[in-house]
mmCIF file of the N, C-alpha and C atoms, coordinates in Angstrom:
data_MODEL
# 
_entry.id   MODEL 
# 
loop_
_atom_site.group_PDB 
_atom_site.id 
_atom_site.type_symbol 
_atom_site.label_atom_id 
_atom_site.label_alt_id 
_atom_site.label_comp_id 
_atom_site.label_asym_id 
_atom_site.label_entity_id 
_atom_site.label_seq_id 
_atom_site.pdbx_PDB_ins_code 
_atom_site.Cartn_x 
_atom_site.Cartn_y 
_atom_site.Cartn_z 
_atom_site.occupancy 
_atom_site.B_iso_or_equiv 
_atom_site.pdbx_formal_charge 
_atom_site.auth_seq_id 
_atom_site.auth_comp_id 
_atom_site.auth_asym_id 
_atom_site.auth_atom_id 
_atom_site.pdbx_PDB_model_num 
ATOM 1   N N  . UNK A 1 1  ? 40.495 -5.663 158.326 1.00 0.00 ? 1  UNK A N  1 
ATOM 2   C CA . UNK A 1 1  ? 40.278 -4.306 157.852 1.00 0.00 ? 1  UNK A CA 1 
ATOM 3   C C  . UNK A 1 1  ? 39.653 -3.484 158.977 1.00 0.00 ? 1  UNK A C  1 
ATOM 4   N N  . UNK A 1 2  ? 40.290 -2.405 159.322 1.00 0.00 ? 2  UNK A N  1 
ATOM 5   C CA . UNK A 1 2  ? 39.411 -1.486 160.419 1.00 0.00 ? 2  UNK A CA 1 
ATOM 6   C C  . UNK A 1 2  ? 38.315 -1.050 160.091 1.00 0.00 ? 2  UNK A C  1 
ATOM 7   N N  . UNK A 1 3  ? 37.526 -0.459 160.802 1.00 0.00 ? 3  UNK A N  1 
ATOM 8   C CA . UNK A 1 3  ? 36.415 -0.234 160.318 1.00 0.00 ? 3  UNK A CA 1 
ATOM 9   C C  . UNK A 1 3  ? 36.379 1.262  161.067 1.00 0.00 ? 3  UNK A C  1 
ATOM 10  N N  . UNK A 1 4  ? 35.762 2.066  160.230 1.00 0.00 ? 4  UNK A N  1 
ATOM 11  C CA . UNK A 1 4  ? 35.797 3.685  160.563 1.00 0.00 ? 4  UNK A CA 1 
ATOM 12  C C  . UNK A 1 4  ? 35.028 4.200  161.708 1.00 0.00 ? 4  UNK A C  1 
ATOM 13  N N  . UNK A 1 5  ? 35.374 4.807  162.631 1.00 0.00 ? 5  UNK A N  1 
ATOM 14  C CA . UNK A 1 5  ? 34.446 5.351  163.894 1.00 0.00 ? 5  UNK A CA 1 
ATOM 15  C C  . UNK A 1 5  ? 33.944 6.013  163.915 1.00 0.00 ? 5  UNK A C  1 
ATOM 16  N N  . UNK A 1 6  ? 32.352 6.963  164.111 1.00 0.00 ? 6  UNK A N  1 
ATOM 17  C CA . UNK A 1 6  ? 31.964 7.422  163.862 1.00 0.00 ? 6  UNK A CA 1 
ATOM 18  C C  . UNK A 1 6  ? 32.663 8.766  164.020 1.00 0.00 ? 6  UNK A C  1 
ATOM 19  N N  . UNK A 1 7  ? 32.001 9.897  163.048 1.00 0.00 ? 7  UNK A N  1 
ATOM 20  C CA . UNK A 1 7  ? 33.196 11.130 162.818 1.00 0.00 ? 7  UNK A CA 1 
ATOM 21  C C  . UNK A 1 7  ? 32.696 11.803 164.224 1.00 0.00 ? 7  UNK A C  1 
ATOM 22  N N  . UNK A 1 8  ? 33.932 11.981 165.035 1.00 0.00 ? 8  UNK A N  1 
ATOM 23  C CA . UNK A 1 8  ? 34.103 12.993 166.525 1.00 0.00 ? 8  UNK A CA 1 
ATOM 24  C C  . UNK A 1 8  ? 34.961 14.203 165.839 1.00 0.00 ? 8  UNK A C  1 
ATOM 25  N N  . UNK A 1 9  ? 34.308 15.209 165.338 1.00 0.00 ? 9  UNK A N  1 
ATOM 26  C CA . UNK A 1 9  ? 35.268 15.941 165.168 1.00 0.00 ? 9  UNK A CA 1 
ATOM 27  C C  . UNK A 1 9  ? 35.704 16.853 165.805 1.00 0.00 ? 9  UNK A C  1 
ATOM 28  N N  . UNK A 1 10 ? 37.084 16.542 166.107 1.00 0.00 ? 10 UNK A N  1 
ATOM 29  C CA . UNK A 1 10 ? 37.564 17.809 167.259 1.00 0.00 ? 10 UNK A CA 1 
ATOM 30  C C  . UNK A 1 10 ? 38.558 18.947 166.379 1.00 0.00 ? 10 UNK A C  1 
ATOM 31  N N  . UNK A 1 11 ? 38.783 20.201 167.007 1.00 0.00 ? 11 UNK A N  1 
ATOM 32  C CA . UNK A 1 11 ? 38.721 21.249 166.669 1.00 0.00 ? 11 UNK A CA 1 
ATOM 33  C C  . UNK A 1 11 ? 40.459 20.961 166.375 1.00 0.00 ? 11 UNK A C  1 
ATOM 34  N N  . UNK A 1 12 ? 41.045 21.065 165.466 1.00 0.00 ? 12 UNK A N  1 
ATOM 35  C CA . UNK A 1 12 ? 42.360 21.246 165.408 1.00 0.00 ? 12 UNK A CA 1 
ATOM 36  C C  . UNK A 1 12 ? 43.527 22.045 166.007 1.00 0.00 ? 12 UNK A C  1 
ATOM 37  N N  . UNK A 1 13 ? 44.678 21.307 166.653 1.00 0.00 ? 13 UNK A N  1 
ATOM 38  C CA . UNK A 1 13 ? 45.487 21.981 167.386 1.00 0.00 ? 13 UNK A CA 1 
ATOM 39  C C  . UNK A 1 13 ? 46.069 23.218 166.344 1.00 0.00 ? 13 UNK A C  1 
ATOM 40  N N  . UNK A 1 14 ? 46.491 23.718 167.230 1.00 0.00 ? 14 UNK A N  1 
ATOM 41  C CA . UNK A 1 14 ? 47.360 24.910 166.244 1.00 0.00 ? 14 UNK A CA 1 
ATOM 42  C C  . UNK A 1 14 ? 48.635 24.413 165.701 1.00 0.00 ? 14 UNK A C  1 
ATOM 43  N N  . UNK A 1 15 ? 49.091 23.530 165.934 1.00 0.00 ? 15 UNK A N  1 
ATOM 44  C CA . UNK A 1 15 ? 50.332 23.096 164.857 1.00 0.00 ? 15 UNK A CA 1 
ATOM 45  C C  . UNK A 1 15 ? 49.914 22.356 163.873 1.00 0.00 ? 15 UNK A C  1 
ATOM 46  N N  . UNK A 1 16 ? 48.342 21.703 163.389 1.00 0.00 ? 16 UNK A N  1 
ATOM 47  C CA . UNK A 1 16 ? 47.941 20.692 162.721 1.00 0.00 ? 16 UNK A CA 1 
ATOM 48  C C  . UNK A 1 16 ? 47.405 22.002 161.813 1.00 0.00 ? 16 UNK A C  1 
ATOM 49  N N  . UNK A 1 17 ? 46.866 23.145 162.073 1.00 0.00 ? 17 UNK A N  1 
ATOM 50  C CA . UNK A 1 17 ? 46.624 24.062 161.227 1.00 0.00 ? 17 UNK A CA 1 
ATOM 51  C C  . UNK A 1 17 ? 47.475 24.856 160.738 1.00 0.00 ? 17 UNK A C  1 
ATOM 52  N N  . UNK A 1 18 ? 48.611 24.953 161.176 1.00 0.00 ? 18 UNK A N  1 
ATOM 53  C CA . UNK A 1 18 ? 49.631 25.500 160.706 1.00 0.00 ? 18 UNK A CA 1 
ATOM 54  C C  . UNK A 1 18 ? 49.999 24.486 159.264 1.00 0.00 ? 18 UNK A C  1 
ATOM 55  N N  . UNK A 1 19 ? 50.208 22.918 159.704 1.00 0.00 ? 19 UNK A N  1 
ATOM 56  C CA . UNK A 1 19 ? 50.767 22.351 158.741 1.00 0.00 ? 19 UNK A CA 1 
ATOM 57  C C  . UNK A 1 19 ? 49.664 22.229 157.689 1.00 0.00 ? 19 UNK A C  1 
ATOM 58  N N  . UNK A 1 20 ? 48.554 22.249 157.521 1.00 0.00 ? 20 UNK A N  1 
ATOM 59  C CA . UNK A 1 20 ? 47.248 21.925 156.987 1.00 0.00 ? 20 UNK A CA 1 
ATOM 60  C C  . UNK A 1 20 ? 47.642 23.498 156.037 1.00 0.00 ? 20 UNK A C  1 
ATOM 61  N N  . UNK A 1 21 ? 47.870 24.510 156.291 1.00 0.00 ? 21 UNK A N  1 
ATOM 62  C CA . UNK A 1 21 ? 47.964 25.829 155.749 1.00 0.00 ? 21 UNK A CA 1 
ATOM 63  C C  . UNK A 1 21 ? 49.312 25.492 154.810 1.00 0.00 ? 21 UNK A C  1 
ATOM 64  N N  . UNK A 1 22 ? 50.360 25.187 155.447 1.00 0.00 ? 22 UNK A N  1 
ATOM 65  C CA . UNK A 1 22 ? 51.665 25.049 154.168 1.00 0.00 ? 22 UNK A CA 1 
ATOM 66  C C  . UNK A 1 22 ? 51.355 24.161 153.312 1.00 0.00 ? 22 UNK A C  1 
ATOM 67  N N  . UNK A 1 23 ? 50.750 22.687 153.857 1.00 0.00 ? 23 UNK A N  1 
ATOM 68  C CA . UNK A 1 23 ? 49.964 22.046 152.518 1.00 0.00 ? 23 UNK A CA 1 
ATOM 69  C C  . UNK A 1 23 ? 49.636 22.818 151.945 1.00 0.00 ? 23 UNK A C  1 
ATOM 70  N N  . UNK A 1 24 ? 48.124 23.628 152.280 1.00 0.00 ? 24 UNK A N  1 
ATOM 71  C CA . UNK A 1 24 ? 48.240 24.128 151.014 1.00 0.00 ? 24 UNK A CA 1 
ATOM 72  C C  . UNK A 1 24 ? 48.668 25.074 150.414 1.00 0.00 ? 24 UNK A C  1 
ATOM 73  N N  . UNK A 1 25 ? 49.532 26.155 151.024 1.00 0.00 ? 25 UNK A N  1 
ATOM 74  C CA . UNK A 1 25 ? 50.492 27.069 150.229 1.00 0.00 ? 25 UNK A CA 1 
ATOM 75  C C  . UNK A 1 25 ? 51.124 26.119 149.190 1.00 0.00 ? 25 UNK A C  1 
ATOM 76  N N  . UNK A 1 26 ? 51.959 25.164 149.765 1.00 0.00 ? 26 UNK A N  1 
ATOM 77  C CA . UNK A 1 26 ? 53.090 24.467 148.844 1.00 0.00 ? 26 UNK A CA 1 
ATOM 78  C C  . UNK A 1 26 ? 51.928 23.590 147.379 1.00 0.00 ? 26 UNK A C  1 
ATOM 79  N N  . UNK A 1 27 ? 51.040 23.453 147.765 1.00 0.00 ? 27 UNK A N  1 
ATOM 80  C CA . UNK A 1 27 ? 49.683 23.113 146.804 1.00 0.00 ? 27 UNK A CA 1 
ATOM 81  C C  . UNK A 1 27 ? 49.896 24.432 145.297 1.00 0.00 ? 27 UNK A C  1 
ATOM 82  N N  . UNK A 1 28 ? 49.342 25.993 146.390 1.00 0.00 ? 28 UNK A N  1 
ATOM 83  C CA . UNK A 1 28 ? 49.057 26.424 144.933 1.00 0.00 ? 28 UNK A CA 1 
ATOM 84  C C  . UNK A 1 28 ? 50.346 27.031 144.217 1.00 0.00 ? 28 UNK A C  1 
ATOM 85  N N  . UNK A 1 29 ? 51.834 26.588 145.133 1.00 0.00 ? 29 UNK A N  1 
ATOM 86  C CA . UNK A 1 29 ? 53.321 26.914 144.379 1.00 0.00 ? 29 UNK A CA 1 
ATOM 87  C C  . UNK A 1 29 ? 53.398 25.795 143.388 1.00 0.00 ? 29 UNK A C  1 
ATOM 88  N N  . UNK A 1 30 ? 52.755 24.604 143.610 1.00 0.00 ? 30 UNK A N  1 
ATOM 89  C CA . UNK A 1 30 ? 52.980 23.876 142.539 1.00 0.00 ? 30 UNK A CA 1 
ATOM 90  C C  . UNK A 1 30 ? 51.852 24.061 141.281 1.00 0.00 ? 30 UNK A C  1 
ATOM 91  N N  . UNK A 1 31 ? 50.825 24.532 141.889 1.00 0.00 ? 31 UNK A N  1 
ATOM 92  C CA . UNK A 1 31 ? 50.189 24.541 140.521 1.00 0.00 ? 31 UNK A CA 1 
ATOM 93  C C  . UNK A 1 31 ? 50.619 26.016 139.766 1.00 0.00 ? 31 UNK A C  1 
ATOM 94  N N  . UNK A 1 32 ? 51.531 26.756 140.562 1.00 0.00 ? 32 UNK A N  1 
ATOM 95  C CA . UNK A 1 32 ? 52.229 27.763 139.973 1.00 0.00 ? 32 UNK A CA 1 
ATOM 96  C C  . UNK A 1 32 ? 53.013 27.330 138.893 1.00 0.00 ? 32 UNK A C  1 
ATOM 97  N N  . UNK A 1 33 ? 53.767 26.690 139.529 1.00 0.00 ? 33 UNK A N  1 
ATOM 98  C CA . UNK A 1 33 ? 54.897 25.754 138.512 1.00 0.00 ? 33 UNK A CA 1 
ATOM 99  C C  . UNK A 1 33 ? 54.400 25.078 137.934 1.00 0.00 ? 33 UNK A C  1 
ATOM 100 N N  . UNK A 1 34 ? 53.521 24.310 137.693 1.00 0.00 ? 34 UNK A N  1 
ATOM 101 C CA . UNK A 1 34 ? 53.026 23.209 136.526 1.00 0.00 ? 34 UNK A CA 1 
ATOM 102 C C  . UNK A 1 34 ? 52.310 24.381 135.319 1.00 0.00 ? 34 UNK A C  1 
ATOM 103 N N  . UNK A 1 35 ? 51.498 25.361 135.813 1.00 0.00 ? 35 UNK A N  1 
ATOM 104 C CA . UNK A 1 35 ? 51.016 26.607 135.088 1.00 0.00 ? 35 UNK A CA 1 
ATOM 105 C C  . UNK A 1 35 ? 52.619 26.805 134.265 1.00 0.00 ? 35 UNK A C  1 
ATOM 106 N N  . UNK A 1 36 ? 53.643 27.422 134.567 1.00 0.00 ? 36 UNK A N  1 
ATOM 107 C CA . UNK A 1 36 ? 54.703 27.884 134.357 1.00 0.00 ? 36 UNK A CA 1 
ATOM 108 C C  . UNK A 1 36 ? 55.526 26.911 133.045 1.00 0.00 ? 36 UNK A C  1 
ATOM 109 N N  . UNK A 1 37 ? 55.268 25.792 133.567 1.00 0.00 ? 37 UNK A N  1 
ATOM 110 C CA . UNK A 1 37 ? 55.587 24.564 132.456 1.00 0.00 ? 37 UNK A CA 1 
ATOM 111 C C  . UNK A 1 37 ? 55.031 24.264 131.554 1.00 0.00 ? 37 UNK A C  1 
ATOM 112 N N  . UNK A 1 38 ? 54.229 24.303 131.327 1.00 0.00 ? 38 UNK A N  1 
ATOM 113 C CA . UNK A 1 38 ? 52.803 24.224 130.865 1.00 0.00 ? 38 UNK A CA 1 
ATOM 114 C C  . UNK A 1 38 ? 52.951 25.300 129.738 1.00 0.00 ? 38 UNK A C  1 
ATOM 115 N N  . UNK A 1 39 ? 53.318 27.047 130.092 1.00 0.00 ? 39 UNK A N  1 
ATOM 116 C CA . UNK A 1 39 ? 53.767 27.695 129.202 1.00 0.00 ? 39 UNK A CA 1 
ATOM 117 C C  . UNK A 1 39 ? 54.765 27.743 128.531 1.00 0.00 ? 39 UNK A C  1 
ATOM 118 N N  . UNK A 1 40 ? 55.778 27.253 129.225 1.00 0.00 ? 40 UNK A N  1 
ATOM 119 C CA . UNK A 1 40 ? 57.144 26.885 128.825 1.00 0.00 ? 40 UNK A CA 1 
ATOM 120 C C  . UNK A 1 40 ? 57.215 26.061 127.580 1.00 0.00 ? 40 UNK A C  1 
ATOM 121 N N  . UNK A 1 41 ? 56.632 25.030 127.651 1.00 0.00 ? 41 UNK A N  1 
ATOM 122 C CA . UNK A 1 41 ? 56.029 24.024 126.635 1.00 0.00 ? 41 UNK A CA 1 
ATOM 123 C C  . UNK A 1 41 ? 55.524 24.422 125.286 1.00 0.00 ? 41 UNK A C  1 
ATOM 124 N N  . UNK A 1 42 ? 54.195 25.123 125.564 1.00 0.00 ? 42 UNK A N  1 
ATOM 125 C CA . UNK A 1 42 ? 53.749 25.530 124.562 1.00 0.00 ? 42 UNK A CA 1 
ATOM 126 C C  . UNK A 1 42 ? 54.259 26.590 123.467 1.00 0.00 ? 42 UNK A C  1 
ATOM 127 N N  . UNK A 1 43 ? 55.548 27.566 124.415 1.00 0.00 ? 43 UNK A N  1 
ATOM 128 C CA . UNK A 1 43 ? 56.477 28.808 123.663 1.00 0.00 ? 43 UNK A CA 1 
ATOM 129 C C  . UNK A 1 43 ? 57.398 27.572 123.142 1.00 0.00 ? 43 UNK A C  1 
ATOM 130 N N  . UNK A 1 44 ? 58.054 26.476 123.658 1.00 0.00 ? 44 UNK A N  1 
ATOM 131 C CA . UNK A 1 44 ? 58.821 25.257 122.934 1.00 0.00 ? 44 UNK A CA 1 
ATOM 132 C C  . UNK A 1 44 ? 58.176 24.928 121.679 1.00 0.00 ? 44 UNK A C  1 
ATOM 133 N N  . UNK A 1 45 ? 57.038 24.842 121.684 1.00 0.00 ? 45 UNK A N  1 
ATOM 134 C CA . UNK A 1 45 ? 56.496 23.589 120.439 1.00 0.00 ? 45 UNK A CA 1 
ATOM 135 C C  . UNK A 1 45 ? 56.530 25.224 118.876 1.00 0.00 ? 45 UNK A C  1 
ATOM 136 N N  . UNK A 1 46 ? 56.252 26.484 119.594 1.00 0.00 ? 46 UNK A N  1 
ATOM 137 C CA . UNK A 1 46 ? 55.820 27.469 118.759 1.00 0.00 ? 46 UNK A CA 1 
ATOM 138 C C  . UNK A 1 46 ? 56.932 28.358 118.445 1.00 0.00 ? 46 UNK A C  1 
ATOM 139 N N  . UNK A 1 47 ? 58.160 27.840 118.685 1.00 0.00 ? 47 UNK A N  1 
ATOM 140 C CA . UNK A 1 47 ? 59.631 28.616 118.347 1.00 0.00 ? 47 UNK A CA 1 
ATOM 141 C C  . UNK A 1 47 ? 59.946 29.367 116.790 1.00 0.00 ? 47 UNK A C  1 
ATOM 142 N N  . UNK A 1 48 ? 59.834 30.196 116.536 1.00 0.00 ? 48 UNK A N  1 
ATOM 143 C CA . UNK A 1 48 ? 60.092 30.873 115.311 1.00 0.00 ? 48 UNK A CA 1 
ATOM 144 C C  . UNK A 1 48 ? 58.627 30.805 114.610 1.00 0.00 ? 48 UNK A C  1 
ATOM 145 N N  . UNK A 1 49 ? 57.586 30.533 115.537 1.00 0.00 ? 49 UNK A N  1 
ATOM 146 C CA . UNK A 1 49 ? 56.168 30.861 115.146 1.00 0.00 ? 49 UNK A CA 1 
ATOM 147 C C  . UNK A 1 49 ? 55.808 32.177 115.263 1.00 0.00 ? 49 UNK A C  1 
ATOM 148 N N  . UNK A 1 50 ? 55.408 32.922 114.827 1.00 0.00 ? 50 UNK A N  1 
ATOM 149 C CA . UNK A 1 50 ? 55.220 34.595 114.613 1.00 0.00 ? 50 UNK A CA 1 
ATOM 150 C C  . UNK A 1 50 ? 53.481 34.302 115.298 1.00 0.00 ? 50 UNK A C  1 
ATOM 151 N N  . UNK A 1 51 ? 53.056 34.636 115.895 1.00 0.00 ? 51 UNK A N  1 
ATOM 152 C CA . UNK A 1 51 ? 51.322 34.859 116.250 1.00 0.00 ? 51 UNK A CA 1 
ATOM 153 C C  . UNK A 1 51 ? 50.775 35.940 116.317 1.00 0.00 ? 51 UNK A C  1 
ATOM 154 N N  . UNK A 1 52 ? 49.753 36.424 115.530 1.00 0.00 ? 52 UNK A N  1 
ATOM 155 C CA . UNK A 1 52 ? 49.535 37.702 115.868 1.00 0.00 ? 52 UNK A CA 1 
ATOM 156 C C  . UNK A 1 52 ? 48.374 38.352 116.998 1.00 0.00 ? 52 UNK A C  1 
ATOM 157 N N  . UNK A 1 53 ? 48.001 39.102 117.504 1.00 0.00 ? 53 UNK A N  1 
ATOM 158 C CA . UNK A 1 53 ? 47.572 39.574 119.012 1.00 0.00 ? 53 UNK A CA 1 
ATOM 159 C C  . UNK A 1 53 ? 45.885 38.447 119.005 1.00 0.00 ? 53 UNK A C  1 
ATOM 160 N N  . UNK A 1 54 ? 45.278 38.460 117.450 1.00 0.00 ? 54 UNK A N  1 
ATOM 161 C CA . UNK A 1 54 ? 44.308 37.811 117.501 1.00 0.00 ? 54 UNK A CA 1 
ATOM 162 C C  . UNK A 1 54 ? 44.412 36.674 117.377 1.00 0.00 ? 54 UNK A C  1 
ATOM 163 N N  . UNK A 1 55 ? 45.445 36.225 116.818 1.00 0.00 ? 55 UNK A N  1 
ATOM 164 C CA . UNK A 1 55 ? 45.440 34.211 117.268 1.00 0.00 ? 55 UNK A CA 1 
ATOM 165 C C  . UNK A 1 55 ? 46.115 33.954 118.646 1.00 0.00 ? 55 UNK A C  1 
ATOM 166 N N  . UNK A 1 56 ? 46.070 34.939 119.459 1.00 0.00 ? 56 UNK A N  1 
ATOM 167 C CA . UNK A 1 56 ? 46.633 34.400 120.603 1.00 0.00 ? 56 UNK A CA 1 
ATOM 168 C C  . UNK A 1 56 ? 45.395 34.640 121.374 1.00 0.00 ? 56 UNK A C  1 
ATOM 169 N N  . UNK A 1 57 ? 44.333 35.796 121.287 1.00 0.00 ? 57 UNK A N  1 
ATOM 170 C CA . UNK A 1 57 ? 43.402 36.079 122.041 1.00 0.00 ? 57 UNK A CA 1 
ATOM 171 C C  . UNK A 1 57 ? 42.367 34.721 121.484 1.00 0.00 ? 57 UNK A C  1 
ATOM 172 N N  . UNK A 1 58 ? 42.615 34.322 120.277 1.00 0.00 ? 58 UNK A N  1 
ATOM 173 C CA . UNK A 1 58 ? 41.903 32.906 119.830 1.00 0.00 ? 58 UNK A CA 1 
ATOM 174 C C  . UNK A 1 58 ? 41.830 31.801 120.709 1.00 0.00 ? 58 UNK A C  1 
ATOM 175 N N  . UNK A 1 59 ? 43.328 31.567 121.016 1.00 0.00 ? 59 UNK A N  1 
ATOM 176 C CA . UNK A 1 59 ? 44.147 30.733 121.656 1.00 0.00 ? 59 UNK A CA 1 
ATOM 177 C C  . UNK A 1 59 ? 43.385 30.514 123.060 1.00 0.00 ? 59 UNK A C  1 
ATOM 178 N N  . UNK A 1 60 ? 43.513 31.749 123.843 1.00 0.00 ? 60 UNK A N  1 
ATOM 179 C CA . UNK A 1 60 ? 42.813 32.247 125.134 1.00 0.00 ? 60 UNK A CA 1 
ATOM 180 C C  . UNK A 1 60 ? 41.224 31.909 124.966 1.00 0.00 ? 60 UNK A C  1 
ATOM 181 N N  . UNK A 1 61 ? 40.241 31.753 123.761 1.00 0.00 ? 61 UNK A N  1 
ATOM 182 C CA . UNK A 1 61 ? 38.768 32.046 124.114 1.00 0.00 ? 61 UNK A CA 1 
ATOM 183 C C  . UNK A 1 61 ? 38.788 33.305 123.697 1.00 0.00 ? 61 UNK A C  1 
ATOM 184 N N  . UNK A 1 62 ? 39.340 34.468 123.606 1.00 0.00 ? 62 UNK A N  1 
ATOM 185 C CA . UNK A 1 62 ? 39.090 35.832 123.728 1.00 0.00 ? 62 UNK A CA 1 
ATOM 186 C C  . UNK A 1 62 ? 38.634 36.114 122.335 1.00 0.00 ? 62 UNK A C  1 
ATOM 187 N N  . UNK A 1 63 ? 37.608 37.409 122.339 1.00 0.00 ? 63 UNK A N  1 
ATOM 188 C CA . UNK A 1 63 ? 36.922 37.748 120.975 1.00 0.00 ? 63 UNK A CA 1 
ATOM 189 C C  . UNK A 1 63 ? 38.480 38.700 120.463 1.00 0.00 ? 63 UNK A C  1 
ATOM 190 N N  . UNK A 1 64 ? 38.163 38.208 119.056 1.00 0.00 ? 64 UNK A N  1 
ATOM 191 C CA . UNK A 1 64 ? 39.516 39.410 118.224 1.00 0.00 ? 64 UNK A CA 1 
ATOM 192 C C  . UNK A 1 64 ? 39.474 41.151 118.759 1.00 0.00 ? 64 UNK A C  1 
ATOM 193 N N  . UNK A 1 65 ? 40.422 41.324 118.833 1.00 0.00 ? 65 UNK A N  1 
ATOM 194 C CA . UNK A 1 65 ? 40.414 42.957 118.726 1.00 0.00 ? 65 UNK A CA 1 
ATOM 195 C C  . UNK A 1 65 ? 40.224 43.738 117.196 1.00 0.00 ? 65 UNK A C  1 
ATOM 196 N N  . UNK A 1 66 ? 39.175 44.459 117.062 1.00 0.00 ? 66 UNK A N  1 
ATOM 197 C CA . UNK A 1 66 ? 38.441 44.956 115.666 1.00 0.00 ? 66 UNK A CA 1 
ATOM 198 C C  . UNK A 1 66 ? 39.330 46.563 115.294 1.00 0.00 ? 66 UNK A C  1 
ATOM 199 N N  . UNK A 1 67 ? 39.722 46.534 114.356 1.00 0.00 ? 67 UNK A N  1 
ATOM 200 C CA . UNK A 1 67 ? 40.315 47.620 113.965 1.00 0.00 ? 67 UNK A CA 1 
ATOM 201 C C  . UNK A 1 67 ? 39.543 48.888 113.344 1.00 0.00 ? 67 UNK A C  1 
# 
């Protein structure tokens, strides 16, 4: 088993920060898309469910809107 060297940390080339940056772009496109599915899902399970503005602000945490 290797054993770890103490941390030298050197300053990153510019192509290692470039790729370090699309990591994480391509990071928050996926949690775009899993967000996206995620809703997709939940309009699936609630098809011909009628909701009205306050069980959805329910849904959210949000206080009702008072008439």
């Amino acid at each position: 088993m290797p054993t770890a060297k103490p941390s030298s940390r050197q300053p990153l080339s510019a192509q290692r920060r470039r790729v370090v940056r699309k990591i994480a772009t391509i990071r928050e496109e996926v949690e775009d898309l899993l967000d996206s599915v995620q809703l997709l899902e939940a309009r699936a399970k609630d098809i011909g469910v009628r909701h009205s503005t306050n069980d959805v602000r329910a849904k959210l945490g949000l206080a009702p809107l008072r008439r």
